[in-house]
C-alpha positions as CSV (number, residue, x, y, z in Angstrom):
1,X,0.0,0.0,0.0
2,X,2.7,2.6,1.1
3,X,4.7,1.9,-2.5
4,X,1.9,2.8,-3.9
5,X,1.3,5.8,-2.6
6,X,4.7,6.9,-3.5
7,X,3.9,5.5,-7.1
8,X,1.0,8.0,-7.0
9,X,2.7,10.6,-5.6
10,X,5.5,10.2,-7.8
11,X,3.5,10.2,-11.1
12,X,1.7,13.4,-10.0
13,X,4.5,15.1,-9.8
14,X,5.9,14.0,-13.1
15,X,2.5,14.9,-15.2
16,X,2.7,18.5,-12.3
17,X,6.2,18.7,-13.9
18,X,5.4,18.4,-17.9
19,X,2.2,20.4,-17.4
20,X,4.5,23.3,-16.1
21,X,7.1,23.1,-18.9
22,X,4.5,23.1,-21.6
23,X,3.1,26.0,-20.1
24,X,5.1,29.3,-22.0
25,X,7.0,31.3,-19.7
26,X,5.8,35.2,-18.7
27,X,6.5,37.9,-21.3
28,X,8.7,40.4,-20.1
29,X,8.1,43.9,-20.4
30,X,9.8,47.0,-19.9
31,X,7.3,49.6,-17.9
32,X,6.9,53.4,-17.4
33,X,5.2,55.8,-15.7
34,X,2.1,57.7,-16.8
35,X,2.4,61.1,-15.9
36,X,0.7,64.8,-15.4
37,X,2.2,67.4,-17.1
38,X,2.3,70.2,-19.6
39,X,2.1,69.7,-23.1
40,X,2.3,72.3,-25.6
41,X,1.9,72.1,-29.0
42,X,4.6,73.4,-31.3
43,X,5.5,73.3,-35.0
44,X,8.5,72.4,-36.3
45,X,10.8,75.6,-38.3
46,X,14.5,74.6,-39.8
47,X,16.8,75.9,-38.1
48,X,21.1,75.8,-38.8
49,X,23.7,74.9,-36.5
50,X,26.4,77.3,-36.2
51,X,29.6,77.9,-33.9
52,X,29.7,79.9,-31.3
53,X,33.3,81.0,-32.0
54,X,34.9,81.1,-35.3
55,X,37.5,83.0,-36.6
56,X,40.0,84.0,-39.3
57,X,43.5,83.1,-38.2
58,X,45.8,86.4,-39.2
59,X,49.4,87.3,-39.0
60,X,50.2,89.7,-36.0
61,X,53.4,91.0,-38.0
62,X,54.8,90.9,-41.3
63,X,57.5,88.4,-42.0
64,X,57.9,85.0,-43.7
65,X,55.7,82.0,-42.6
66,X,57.3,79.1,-40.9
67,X,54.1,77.3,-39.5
68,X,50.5,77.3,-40.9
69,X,48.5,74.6,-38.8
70,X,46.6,72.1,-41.9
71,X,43.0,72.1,-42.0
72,X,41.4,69.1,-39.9
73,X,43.8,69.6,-36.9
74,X,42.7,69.5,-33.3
75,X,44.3,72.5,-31.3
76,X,43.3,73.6,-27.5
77,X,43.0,77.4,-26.8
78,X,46.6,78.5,-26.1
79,X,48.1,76.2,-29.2
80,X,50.3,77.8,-31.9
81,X,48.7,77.4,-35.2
82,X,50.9,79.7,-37.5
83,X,54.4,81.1,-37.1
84,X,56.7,84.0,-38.5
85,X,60.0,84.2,-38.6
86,X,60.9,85.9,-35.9
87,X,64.7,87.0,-36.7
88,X,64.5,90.5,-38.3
89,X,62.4,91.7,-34.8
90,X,65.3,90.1,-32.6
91,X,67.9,92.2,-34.6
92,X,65.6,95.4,-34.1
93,X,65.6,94.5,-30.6
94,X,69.6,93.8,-30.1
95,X,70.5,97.3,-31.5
96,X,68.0,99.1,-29.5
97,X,69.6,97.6,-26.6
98,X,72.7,98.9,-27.9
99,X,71.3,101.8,-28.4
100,X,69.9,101.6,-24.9
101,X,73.5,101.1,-23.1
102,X,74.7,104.5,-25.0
103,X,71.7,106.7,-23.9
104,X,72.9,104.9,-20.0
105,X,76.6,106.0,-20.6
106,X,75.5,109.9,-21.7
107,X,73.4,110.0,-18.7
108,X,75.8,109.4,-16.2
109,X,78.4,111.6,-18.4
110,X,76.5,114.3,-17.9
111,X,75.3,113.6,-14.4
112,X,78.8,113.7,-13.5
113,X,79.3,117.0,-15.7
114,X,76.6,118.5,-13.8
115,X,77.7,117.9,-10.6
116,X,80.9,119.2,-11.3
117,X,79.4,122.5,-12.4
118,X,77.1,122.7,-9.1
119,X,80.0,122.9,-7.3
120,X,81.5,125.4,-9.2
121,X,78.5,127.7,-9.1
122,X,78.8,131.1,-8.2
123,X,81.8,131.4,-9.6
124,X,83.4,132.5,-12.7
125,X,84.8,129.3,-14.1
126,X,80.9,128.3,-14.6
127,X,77.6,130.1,-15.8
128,X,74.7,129.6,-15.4
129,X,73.5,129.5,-18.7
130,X,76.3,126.3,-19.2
131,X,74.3,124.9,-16.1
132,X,71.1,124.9,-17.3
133,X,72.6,123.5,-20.9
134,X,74.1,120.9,-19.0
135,X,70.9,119.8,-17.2
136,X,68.9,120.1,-20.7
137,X,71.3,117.7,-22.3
138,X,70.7,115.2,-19.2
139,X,66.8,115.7,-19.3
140,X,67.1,114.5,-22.8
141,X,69.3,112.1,-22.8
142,X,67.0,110.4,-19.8
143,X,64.1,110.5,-21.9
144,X,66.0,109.2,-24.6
145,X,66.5,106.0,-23.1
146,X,62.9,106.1,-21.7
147,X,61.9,105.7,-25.6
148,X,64.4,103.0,-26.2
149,X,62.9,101.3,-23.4
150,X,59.2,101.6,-25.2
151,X,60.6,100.3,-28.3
152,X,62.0,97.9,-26.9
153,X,58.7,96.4,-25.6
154,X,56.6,97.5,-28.4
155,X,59.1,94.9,-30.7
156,X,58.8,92.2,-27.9
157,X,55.1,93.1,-28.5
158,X,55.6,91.9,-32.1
159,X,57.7,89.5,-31.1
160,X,54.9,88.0,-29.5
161,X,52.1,88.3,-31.9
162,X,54.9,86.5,-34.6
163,X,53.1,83.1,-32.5
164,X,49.8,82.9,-33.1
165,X,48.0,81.0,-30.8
166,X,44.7,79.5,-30.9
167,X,41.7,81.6,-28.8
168,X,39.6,79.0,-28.1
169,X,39.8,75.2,-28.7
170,X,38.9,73.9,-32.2
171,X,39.7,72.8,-35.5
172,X,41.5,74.3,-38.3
173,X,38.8,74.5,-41.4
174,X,40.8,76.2,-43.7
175,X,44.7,77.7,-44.7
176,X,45.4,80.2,-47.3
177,X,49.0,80.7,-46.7
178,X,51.4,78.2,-46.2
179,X,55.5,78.6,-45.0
180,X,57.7,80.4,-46.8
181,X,55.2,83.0,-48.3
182,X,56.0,86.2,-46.9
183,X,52.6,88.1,-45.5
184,X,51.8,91.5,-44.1
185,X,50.6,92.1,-40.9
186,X,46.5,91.5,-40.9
187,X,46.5,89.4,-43.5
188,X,44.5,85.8,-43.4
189,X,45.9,82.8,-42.8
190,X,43.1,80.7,-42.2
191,X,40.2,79.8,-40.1
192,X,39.2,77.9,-37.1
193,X,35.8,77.4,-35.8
194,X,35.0,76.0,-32.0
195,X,32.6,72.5,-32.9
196,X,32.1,72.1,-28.8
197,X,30.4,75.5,-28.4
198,X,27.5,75.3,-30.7
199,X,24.2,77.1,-31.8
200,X,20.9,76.7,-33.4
201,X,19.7,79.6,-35.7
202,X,16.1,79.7,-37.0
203,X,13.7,81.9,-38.6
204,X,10.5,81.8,-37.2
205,X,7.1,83.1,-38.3
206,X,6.4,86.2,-36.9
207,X,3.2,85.0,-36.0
208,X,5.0,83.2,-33.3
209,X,6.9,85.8,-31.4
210,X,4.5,86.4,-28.1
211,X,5.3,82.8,-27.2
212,X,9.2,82.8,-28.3
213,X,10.8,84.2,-24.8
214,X,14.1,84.4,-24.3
215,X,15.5,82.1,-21.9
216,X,13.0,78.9,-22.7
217,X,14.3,75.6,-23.2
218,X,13.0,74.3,-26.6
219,X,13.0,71.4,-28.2
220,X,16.0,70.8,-31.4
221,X,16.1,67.4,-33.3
222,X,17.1,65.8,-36.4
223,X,18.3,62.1,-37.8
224,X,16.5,60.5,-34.7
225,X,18.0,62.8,-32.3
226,X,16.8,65.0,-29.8
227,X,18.2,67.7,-27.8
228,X,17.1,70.2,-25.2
229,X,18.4,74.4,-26.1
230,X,18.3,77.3,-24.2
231,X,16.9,80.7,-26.7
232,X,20.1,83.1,-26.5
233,X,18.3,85.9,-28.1
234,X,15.7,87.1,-30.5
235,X,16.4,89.5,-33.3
236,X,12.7,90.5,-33.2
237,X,13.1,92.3,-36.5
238,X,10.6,90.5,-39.4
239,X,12.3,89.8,-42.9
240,X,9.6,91.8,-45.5
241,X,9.6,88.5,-48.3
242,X,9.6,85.4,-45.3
243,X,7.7,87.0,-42.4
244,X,10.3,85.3,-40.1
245,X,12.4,86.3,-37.1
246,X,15.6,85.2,-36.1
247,X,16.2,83.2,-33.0
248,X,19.4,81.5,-31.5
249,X,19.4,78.9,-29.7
250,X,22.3,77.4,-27.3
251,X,22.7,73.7,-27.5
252,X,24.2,71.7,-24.7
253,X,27.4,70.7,-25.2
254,X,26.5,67.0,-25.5
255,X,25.4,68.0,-28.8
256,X,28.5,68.1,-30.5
257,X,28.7,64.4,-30.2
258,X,26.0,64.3,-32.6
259,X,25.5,66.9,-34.8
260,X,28.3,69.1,-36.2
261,X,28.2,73.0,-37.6
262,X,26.6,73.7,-41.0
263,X,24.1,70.7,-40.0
264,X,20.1,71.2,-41.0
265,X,18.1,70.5,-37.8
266,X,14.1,71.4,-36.6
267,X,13.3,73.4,-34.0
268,X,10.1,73.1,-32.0
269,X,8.6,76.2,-31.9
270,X,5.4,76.4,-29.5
271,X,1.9,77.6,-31.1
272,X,0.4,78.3,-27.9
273,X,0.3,77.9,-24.4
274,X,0.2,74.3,-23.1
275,X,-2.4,72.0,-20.7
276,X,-1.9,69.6,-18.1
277,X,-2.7,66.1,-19.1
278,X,-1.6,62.6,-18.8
279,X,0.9,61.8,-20.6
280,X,2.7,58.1,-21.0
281,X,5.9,57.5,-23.9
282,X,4.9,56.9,-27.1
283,X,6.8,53.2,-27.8
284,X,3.3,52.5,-25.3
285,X,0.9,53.5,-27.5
286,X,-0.8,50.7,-29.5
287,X,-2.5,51.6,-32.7
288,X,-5.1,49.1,-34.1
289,X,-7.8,49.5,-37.0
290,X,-10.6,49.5,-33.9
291,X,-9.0,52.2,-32.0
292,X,-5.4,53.0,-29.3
293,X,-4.6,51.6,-26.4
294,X,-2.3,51.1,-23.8
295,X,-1.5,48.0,-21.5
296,X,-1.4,49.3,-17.6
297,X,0.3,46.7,-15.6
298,X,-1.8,45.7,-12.4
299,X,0.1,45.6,-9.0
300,X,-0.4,41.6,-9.4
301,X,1.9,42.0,-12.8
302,X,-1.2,41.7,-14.7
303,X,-1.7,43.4,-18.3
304,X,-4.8,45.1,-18.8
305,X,-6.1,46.6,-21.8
306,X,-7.1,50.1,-21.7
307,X,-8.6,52.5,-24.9
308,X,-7.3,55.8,-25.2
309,X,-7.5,59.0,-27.1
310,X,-4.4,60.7,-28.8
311,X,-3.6,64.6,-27.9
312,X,-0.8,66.4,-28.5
313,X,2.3,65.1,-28.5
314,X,5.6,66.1,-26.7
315,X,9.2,64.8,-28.0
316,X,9.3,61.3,-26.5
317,X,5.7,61.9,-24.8
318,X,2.2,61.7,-26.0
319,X,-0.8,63.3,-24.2
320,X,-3.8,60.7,-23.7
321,X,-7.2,60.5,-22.2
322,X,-8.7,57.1,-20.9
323,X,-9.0,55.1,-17.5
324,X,-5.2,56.0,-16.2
325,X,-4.6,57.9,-13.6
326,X,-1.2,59.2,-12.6
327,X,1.2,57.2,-11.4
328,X,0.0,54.5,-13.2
329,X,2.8,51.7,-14.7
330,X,2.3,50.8,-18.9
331,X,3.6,48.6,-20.8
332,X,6.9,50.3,-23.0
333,X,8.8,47.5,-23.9
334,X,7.0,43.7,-25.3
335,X,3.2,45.3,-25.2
336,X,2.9,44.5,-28.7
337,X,2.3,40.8,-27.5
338,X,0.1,41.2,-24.6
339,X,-3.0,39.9,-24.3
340,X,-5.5,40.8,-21.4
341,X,-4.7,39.5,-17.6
342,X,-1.9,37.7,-18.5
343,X,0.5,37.8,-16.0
344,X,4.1,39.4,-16.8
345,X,7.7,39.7,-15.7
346,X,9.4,43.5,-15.4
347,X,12.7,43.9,-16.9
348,X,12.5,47.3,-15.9
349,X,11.5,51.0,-15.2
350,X,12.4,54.0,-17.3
351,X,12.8,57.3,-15.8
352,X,9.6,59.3,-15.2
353,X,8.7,62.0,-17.6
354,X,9.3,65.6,-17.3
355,X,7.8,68.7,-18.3
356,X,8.2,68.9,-22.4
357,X,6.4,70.4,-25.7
358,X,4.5,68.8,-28.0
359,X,4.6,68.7,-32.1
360,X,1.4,70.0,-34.3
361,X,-0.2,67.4,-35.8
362,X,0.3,64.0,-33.5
């Protein structure tokens, strides 16, 4: 009796065992929260990216080139990028320090002279009109050498300016001169343009200035990329033919990775003021010939199946109404395969959403 029992007991376990591994495992799926927030609506304007900082490299003196950095090179602010000879300046410099040491030796000549003839005054081996000569003569020689001395440091000026350095960190987009041309002084070089330090320009409608504020974050984006900018400024002044305004707009420097200068991008520009609603991401939005909808995951795990109505939409966001509330967790990752009060497994939670603008027409 008791070996069969464990015969029993045995065999129900096996048939427990198959039954379990026929059974398919729970989908996974990646869940986010649905949120109140402010969506605005915006439409979209091209926009430009430009640098911040960019500049013609020019020679500071004139003289023959030695160095003219190649375009494509990396430099850091500080970092020579073009060179002139700087020989003829450092044999202007030598003979006005020669020049220097003689104005130094007539000085004290005549220093000595006129002490001599101080100490003779009042009588007749001296006169006074050969005193004050002799203190002339000194006055001039000492401001003699004070002009040596300024022409000394306007060559070591020169002598400086014969390096130029790099303003700002960048890369060298062009080079006009190369070494051994000789070149006067102001005369281009090159160019360099910052691509860390970038901007957006756009021309908006005019009809759009009221809500274009300096200072407002706003959406840029282009080849599936999406960044956040700051507005710089406005040049509120409308072009007659386009009835547009220009705005620039500061991009984070994270940018840069992604986008370079001369690049065509979008710009959300917002249409009019925005209204709280729920908003959840869009990769949870379902769209099926008999309507949207959205699987909300129960505290049990459980997918259920909830219609909803499309509003506006924000970047990565999308305003709905329907049976959510906030704080409510959705399906973002594996919905697509749901079907109602099946239980699931989460992978994980994306961050929640934060206050954003919408584009026209979602």
């Amino acid at each position: 009796m008791r070996n069969n029992r464990l015969l029993i007991a045995s065999l129900a376990t096996l048939v427990a065992g198959v039954a379990s591994a026929q059974q398919p495992p729970a989908p996974v799926v990646q869940v986010a929260h649905v949120a109140e927030t402010e969506v605005a609506p915006t439409v979209a304007v091209p926009g430009t990216i430009y640098s911040r900082n960019d500049v013609q490299i020019t020679a500071g003196v004139t003289g023959q080139l030695i160095m003219v950095a190649e375009p494509g090179t990396l430099v850091r602010a500080g970092d020579s990028v073009a060179r002139i000879d700087r020989t003829p300046l450092l044999l202007q410099r030598a003979e006005q320090e020669v020049l220097l040491e003689r104005a130094e030796i007539n000085i004290r000549q005549l220093n000595s002279q006129l002490r001599r003839q101080q100490e003779l005054e009042g009588s007749d081996l001296v006169s006074e009109f050969e005193l004050e000569q002799t203190m002339a003569n000194r006055d001039l020689a000492v401001a003699d050498a004070k002009l040596i001395k300024v022409r000394i440091q306007q060559i070591d000026d020169q002598v400086r300016r014969a390096d130029i350095r790099a303003p700002f960190s960048g890369v060298i987009t062009t080079r006009v001169r190369r070494s051994g041309e000789d070149v006067s002084r102001g005369e281009v070089l090159g160019a360099m343009t910052d691509i860390r330090n970038m901007e957006v320009r756009a021309f908006v409608p005019l009809k759009h200035l009221p809500r274009t504020v300096v200072g407002d974050t706003i959406d840029v984006f282009a080849t599936e990329t999406q960044f956040t900018g700051s507005i710089r400024s406005l040049v509120p002044t409308g072009d007659v033919r386009s009835q547009t305004f220009e705005a620039r707009i500061d991009l984070p420097v994270e940018a840069s990775g992604a986008w370079t200068v001369g690049q065509l991008v979008s710009v959300g520009i917002p249409i009019r003021s925005g209204e709280q609603t729920l908003a959840i991401p869009r990769d949870a939005l379902i769209l099926r010939q008999d309507g949207s909808y959205v699987f909300r995951i129960s505290a049990e795990n459980k997918a259920e199946r909830i219609a909803v109505e499309i509003g506006d939409s924000a970047g990565d966001l999308i305003g709905v109404t329907g049976e959510l509330t906030q704080g409510d967790r959705v399906a973002v990752r594996g919905a697509e395969n749901l079907r109602e009060g099946v239980e699931v497994r989460i992978m994980m939670s994306s961050s929640e959403p934060t206050t954003v603008t919408a584009s026209e027409g979602a």
